[in-house]
C-alpha positions in Angstrom: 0.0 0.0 0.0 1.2 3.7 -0.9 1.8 5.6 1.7 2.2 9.7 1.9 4.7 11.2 4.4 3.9 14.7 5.8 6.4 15.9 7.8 5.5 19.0 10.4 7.5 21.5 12.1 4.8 21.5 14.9 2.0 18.6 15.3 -1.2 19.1 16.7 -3.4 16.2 17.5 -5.9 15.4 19.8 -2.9 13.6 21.8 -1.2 17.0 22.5 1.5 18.9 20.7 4.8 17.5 19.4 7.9 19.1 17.9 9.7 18.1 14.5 7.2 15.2 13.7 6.3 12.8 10.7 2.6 10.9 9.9 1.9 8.4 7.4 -1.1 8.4 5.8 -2.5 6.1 2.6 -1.6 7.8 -0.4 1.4 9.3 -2.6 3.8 11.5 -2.2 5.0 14.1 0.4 4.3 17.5 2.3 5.8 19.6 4.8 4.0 22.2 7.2 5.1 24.7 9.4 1.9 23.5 11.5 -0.4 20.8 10.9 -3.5 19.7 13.1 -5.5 16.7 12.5 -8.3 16.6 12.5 -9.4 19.4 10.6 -11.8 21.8 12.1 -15.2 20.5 12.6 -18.7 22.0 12.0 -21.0 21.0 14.5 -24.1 23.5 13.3 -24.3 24.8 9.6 -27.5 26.3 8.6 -26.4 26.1 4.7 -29.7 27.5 2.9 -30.1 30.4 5.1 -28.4 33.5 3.3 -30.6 36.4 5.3 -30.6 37.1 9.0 -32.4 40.4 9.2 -30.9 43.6 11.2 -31.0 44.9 15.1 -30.3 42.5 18.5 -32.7 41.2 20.2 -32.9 39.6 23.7 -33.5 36.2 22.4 -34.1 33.9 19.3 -38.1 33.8 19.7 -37.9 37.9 19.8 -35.6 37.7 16.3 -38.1 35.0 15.1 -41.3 37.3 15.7 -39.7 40.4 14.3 -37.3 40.2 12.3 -37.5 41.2 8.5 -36.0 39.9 6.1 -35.2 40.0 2.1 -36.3 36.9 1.4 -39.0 34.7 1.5 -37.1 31.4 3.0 -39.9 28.7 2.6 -40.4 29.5 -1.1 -36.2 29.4 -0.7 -36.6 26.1 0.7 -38.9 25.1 -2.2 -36.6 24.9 -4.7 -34.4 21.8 -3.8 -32.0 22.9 -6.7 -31.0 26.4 -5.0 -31.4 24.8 -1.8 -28.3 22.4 -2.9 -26.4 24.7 -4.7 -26.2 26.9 -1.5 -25.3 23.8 0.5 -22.3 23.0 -2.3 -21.2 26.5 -1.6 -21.5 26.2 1.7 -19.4 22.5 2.1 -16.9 24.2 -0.7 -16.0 27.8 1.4 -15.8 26.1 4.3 -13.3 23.2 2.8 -11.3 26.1 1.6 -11.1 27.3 5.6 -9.8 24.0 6.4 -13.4 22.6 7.8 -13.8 18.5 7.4 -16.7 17.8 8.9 -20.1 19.5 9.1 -23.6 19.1 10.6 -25.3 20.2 7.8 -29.4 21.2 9.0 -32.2 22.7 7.1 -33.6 20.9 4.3 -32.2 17.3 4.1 -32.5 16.2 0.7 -31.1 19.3 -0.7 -27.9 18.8 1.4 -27.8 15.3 0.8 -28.2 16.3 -3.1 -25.2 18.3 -2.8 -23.3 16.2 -0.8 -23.4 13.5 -3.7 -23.0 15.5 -6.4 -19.3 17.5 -5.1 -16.6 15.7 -6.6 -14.4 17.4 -3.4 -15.5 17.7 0.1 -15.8 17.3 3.5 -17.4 14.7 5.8 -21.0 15.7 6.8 -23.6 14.7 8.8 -27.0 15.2 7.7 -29.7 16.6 10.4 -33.0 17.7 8.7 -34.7 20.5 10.4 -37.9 19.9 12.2 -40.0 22.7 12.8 -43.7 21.6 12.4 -45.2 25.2 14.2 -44.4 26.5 10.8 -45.7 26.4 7.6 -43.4 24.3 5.2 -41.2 22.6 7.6 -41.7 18.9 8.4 -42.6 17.1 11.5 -40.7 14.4 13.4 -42.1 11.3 11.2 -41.7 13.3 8.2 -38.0 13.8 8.9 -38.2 9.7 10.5 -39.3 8.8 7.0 -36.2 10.5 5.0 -33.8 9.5 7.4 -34.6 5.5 6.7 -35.0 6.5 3.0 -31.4 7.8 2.8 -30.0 5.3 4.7 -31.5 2.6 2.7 -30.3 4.5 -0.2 -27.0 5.5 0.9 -25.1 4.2 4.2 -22.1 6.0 4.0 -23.9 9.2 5.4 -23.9 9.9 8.7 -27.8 11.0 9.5 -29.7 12.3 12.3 -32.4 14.6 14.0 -32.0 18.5 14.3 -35.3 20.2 16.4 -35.4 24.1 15.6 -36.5 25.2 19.0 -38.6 24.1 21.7 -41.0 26.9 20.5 -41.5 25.7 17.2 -42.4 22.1 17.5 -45.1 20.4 19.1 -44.7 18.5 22.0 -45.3 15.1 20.3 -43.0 15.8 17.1 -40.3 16.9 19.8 -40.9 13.7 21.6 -41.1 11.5 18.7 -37.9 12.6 17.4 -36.1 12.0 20.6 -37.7 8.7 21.1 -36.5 8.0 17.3 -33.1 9.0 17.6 -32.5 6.9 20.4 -34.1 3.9 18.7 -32.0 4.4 15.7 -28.9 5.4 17.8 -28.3 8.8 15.4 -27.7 12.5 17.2 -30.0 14.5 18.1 -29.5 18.2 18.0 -31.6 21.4 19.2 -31.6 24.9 19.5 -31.6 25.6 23.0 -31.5 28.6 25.9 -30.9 31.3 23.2 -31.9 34.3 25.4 -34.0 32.0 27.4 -33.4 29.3 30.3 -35.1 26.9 28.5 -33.2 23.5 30.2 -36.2 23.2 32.9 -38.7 23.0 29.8 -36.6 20.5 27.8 -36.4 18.0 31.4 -39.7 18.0 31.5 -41.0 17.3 28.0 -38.5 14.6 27.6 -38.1 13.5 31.0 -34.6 14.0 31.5 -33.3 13.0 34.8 -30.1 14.4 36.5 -26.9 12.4 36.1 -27.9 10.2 33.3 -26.6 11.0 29.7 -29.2 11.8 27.7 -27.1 12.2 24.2 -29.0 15.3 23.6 -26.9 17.9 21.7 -27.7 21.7 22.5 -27.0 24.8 19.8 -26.2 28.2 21.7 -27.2 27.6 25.8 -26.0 31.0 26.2 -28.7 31.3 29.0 -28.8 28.9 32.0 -26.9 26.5 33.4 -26.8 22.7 34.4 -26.1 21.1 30.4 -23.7 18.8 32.0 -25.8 17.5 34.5 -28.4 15.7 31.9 -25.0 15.1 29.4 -26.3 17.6 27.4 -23.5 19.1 24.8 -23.1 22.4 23.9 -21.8 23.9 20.6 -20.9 27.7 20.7 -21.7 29.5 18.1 -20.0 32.7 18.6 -20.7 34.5 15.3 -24.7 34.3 15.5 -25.1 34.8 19.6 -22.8 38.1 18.9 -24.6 39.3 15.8 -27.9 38.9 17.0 -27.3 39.3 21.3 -24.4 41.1 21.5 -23.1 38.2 23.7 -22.3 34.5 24.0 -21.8 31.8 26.2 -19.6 32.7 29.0 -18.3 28.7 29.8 -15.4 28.5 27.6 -14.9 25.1 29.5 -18.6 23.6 29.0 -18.5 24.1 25.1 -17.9 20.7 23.4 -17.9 22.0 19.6 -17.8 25.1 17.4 -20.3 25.3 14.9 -20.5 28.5 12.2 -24.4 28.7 12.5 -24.2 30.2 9.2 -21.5 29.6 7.2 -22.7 31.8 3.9 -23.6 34.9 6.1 -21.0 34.9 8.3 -18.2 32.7 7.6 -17.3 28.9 8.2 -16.0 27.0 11.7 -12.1 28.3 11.3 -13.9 31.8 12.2 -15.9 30.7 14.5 -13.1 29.4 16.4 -11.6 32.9 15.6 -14.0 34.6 17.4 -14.5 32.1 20.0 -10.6 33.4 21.3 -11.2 37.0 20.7 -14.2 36.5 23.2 -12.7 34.2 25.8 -9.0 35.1 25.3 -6.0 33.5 23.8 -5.7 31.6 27.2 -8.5 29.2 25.8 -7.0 29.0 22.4 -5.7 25.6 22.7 -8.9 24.4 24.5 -11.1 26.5 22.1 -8.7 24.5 19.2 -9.7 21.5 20.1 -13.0 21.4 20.7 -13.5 23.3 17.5 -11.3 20.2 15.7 -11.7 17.0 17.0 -14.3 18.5 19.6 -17.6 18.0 17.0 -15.8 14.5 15.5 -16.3 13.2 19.3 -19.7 14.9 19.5 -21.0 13.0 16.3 -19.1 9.4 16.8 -17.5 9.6 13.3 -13.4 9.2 12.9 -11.2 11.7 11.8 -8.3 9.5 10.3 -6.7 11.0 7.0 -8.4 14.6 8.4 -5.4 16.9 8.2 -4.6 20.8 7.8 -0.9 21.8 6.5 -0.2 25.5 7.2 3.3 26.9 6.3 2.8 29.5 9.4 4.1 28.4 13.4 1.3 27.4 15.7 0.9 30.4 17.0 -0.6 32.1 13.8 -2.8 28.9 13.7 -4.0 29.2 17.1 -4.6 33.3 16.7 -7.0 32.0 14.2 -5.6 34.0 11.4 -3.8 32.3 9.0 -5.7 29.6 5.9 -4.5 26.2 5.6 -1.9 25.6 2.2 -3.2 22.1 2.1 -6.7 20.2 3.6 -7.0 16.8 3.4 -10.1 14.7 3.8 -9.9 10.8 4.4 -6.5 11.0 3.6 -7.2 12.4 0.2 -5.8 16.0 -1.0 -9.1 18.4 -1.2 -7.3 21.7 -1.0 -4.1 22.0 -2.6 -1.9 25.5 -2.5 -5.8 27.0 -1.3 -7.5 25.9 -4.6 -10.1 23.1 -4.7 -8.8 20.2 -6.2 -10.8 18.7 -9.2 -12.7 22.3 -9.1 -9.5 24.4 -9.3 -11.5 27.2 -7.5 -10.1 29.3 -4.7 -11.8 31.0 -1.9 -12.2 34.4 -4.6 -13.9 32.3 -7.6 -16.3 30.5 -4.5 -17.1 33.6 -2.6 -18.2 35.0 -6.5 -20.2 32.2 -6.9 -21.9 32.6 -3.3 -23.0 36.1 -3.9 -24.5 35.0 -7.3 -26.7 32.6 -5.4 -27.5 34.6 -3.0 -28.8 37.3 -5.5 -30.3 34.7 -7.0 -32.6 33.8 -4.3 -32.9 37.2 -3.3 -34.6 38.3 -7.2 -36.3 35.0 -7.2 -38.0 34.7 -4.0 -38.8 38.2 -2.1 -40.0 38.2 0.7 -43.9 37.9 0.4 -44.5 39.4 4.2 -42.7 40.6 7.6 -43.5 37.8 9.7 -42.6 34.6 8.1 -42.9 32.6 11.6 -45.9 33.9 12.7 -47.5 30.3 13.7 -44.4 29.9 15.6 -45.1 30.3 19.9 -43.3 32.3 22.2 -40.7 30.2 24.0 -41.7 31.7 27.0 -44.3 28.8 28.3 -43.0 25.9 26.5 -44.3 24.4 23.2 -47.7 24.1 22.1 -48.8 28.1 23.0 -49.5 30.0 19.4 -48.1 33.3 18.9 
């Protein structure tokens, strides 16, 4: 068997940090990096059809829901699966290019799955359909159930599981029976959670969570409340959104468990997530911050990272300032970015970013937004699920 040599100044693995070191991996050839990390940076929320998020801050995400306004009409957006997987490709492409091998892709399923098959370059997903059955469009928990076993059947190599909007915007019995599901099926299950609102009381007891058992649940934002760890709830900071649309974000550096970009075509992939994550905390939790934004979501999901690797020709401090691109990313052990152009695509980040604003205007001239309040149906948050707004 072939075998490529990269040989690194500086080696960063979930192991620790070693000087002057060499990996082997399946392949051809050779390479040499100033730094290089494996695994690559990971993803662990990506919202990759959403391309609007409104203006102003708000005090939390049912307040944003109810009044923001935005450009575009994002169920008609949703409608069409082919713009719906060309913005995932872009998404999966951009955030390659930031050096990003694994990503939880949510929103509509089949799109991303769509996309995922069609890329001849990428990186490792997992694929979390959004339920949301408060609002028009969206589907429920057997819905998602349904597409989940019709993928797998199809396709086994993808990683698959359930993503819950919000406790505000499902019913109690879809929020249930996706819980219940994921459990039987023994795929995550992911939710937004406590985004300006201590909602962990609610979530114990609609699901009938009990302290000191892990309950595999997976929690976006938890930037109010505390207590995740007690029901083995993880959280995944999303820096970028909490700060653009609270002005703040979690303030447990050491009870995050993954980075995810929230929105990777608005406001940039995982690597800047990370980014942000130091500037908030400080560069005493870059190493921590590193890893949890790297091997961090690979542990959250169950899925290896071998062949995952990021060459940079800058020293680790540059990598850990968050400020510097990888020269090489490679995915299963396979070059996907080589001298920061797509392989097979020969695109770099300018030629992607081009093509991301064209979608973007695309959906924008295609589907305007019809009226102010898209999420009317959806409740307040501020009694549990079920109340109408």
């Amino acid at each position: 068997m072939a075998l490529m040599e990269i040989e690194a100044g500086t080696l960063v693995t979930p192991r620790g940090v070693t000087e002057s070191a060499r990996m082997k991996l399946r392949g051809k050839g050779s390479l040499y990096g100033e730094t290089v990390v494996t695994p690559g940076f990971s993803d662990a929320h990506a919202h990759p059809q959403v391309i609007d998020a409104g203006e102003g801050r708000w005090s939390n995400a049912y307040e944003w829901i109810r009044n923001r306004r935005l450009k575009v009409d994002e169920a008609a957006l949703r409608a069409d699966l082919d713009l719906s997987s060309k913005l995932a490709a872009a998404s999966m492409l951009r955030s390659l290019l930031d050096g990003v091998t694994l990503m939880a892709l949510v929103g509509r399923g089949d799109a991303n799955v769509l996309a995922y098959r069609k890329l001849p370059v990428k990186p490792r997903v997992v694929v979390m359909p959004t339920i949301m059955d408060l609002q028009a469009g969206w589907p429920d928990a057997w819905r998602v159930t349904s597409l989940l076993l019709s993928v797998s059947a199809l396709d086994g190599a993808i990683p698959l599981g359930f993503f819950i909007h919000s406790i505000g915007c499902v019913t109690p019995e879809s929020l249930r029976a996706a819980y219940s599901a994921a459990k039987e099926l023994g795929v995550p299950f992911s939710i937004h959670l406590s985004e300006g609102i201590d909602e962990l009381p609610t979530l114990v007891s609609l699901l009938n969570l009990r302290k000191g058992e892990d309950s595999k649940i997976i929690g976006v934002h938890c930037i109010s409340g505390s207590g995740y760890k007690e029901y083995g709830i993880r959280v995944v900071h999303c820096p970028l959104s909490n700060l653009r649309l609270y002005g703040k974000t979690i303030g447990r550096p050491g009870e995050v468990d993954a980075v995810g970009s929230d929105w990777p075509l608005l406001l940039g992939s995982a690597a800047a997530a990370y980014k942000a994550a130091v500037k908030v905390h400080g560069r005493g939790w870059a190493s921590y911050l590193l890893s949890k934004s790297t091997v961090g979501g690979y542990e959250l999901f169950g899925i290896g990272w071998e062949g995952d690797v990021l060459v940079f020709d800058e020293p680790l401090e540059k990598v850990l300032e968050g400020s510097v691109s990888p020269r090489f990313v490679l995915v299963k052990g396979e070059v996907a970015v080589e001298e920061g152009r797509l392989v097979k695509l020969d695109l770099g980040k300018d030629e992607v970013d081009k093509k991301v604003r064209e979608l973007i205007k695309e959906a924008v001239e295609n589907y305007p937004a019809r009226c102010l309040n898209l999420y009317s149906s959806c409740p307040t948050g501020d009694g549990g699920a079920g109340a109408v707004r």
